[in-house]
C-alpha positions as CSV (number, residue, x, y, z in Angstrom):
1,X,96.7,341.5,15.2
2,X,93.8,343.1,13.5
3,X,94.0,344.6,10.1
4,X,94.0,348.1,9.8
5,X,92.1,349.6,6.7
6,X,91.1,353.1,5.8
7,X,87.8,353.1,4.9
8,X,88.0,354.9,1.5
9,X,90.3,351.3,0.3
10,X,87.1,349.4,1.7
11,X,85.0,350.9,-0.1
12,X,87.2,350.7,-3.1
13,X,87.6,346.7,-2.9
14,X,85.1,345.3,-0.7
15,X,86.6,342.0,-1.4
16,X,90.5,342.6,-0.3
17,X,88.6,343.1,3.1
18,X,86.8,339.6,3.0
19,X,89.9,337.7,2.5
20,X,91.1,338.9,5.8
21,X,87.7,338.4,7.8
22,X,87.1,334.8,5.7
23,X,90.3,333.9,7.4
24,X,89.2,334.7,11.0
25,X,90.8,337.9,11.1
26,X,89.7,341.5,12.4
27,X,89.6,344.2,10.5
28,X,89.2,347.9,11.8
29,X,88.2,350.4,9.2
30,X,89.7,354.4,9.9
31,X,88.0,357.1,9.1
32,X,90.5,360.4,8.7
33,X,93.3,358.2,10.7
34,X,91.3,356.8,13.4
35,X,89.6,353.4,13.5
36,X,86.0,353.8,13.4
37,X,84.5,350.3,12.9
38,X,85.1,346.8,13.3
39,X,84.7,343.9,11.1
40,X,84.9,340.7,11.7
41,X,83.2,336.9,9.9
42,X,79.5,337.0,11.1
43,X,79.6,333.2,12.1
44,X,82.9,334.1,14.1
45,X,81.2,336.9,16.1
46,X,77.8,334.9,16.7
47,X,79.9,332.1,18.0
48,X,81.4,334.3,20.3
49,X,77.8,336.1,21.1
50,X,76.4,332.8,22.0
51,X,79.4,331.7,24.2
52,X,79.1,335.5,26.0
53,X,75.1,334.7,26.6
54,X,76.1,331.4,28.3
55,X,78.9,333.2,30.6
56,X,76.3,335.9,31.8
57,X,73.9,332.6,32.1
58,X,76.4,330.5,34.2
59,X,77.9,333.5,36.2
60,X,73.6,334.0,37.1
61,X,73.2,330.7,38.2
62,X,76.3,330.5,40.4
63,X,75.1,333.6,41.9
64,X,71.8,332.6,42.9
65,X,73.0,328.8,44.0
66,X,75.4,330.9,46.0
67,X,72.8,333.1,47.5
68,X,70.5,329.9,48.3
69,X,73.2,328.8,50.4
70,X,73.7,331.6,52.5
71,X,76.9,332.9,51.2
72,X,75.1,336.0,49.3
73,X,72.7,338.8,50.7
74,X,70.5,341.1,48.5
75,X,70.9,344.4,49.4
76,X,68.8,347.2,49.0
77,X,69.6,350.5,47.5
78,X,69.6,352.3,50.4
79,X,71.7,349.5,52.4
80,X,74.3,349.8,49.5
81,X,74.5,353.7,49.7
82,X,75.3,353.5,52.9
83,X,77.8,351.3,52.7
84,X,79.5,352.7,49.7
85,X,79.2,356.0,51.5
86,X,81.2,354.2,55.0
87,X,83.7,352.6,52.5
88,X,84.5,355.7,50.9
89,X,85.0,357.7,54.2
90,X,87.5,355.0,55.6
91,X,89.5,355.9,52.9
C-alpha cells in the first residue's frame, strides 16, 4: 500500500519520505488533495525498467518466431481497416 504524502510535508522533511522509499515502499505526493507524483527507490524502479525492456524483448521475439512459422500474418493498414470496419458492423 503506497504512502500517501501531501507535498507541502515533503518538502518540509525530505527525509521522513526516504525512510519509506529506502524500505521499498511507494510514496505518492498530493498536491491540493490529489496525488500528483510518485516516488519510489531509484534502484527499485530501474530494476523493474530493465525487467519491462526484456518483456517487450521476449514478447518481440515470440512474435516474430511465431510469424516465421506461419501462425502470424502482417497486415497492412488498409487490410486492417477493413477488417476492423467488417468486425465492427457484425456487431
Amino acid at each position: 500500500m503506497p504512502q500517501i504524502v501531501p507535498v507541502s510535508d515533503f518538502r518540509a522533511d525530505v527525509k521522513s519520505v526516504a525512510k519509506y522509499t529506502d524500505c521499498g515502499e511507494v510514496v505518492v505526493l498530493t498536491q491540493n488533495g490529489r496525488p500528483r507524483w510518485a516516488m519510489v527507490d531509484y534502484d527499485e524502479w530501474n530494476a523493474s525498467a530493465r525487467e519491462q525492456e526484456r518483456m517487450i524483448a521476449r514478447s518481440i521475439l515470440e512474435t516474430e518466431t511465431r510469424e516465421a512459422a506461419g501462425e502470424l500474418s502482417v497486415l497492412s493498414a488498409d487490410e486492417w481497416r477493413a477488417r476492423r470496419a467488417r468486425w465492427r458492423a457484425e456487431r
